[in-house]
C-alpha positions in Angstrom: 20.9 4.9 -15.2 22.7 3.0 -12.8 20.8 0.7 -9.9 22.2 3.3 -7.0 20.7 6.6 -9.3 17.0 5.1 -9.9 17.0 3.3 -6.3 17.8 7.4 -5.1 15.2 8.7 -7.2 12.8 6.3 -6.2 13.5 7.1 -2.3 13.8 11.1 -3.5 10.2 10.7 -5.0 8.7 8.9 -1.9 10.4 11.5 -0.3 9.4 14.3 -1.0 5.7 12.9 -2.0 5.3 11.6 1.8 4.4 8.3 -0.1 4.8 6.2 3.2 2.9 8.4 5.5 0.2 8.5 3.3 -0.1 4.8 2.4 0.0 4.2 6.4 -3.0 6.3 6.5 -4.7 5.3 3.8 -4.0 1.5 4.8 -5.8 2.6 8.4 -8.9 4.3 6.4 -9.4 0.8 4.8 -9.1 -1.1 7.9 -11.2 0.8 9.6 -13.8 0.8 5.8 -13.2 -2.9 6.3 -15.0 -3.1 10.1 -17.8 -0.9 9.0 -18.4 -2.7 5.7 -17.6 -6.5 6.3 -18.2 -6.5 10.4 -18.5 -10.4 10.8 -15.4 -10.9 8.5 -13.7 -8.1 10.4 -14.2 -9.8 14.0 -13.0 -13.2 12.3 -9.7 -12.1 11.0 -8.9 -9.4 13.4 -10.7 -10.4 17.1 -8.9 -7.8 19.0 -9.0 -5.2 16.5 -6.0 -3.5 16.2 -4.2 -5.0 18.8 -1.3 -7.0 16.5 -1.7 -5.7 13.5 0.9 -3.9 12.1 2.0 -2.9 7.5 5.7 -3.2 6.7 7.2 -1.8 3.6 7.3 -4.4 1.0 8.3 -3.0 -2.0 8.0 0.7 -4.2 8.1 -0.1 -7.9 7.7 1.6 -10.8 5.2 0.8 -13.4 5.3 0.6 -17.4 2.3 -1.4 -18.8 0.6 -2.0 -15.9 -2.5 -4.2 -16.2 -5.0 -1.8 -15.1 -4.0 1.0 -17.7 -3.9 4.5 -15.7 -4.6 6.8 -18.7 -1.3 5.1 -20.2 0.6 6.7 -17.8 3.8 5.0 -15.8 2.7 4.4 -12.3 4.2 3.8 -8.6 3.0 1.4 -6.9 4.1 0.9 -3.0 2.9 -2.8 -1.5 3.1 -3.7 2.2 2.5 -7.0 3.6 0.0 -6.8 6.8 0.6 -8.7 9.5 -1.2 -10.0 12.6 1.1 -11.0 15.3 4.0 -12.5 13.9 1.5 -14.0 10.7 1.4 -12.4 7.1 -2.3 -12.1 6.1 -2.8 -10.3 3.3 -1.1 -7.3 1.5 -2.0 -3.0 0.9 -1.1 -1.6 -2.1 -1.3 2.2 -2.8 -0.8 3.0 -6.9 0.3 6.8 -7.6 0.8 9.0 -10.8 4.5 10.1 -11.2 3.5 13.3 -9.7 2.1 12.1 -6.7 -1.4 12.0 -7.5 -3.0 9.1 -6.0 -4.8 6.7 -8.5 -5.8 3.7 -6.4 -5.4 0.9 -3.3 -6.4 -2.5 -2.8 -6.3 -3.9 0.8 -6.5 -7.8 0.4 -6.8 -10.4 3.4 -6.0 -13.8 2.1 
């Protein structure tokens, strides 16, 4: 398979999954987990809320081996960097089954 065929099938599959809608809301669900559950850290790293903060596509990739095993099953996983302002400062990660079933998400602030 050439680069242009699986870079296709990856789009196709995020595609027709709505893979980048639904990491933008799940990345929103943790943010707003994140306030309820960590509230002192929350006003620390994000003072105005979510005035500045913005998630920008960093990669989809697809997964053989991965460390966590999934039931032995290839996975997607779709990382975005998160930004406050202009700074990087931390990274959300969505993981999905080849179908489309989600399997997990991490939402780290370094």
């Amino acid at each position: 398979m050439t680069d242009e065929i699986f870079t296709n099938f990856i789009q196709a599959w995020a595609d027709e999954h709505k893979i980048i809608n639904k990491c933008n809301e799940g990345f929103w669900q943790c943010f707003e987990n994140y306030k309820t559950e960590v509230p002192k850290k929350f006003s620390e790293v994000f003072p105005n809320e979510k005035n500045g903060v913005s998630i920008v596509l960093e990669k989809i990739c697809f997964c053989l081996g991965y460390y966590i095993k999934y039931d032995e099953r290839p996975t997607v996983q779709v990382d975005f960097c998160i930004f406050l302002e202009d700074s990087e400062i931390g990274w959300y990660r969505e993981i999905y089954f080849t179908d489309g079933e989600f399997v997990d998400e991490f939402f780290v602030i370094e």
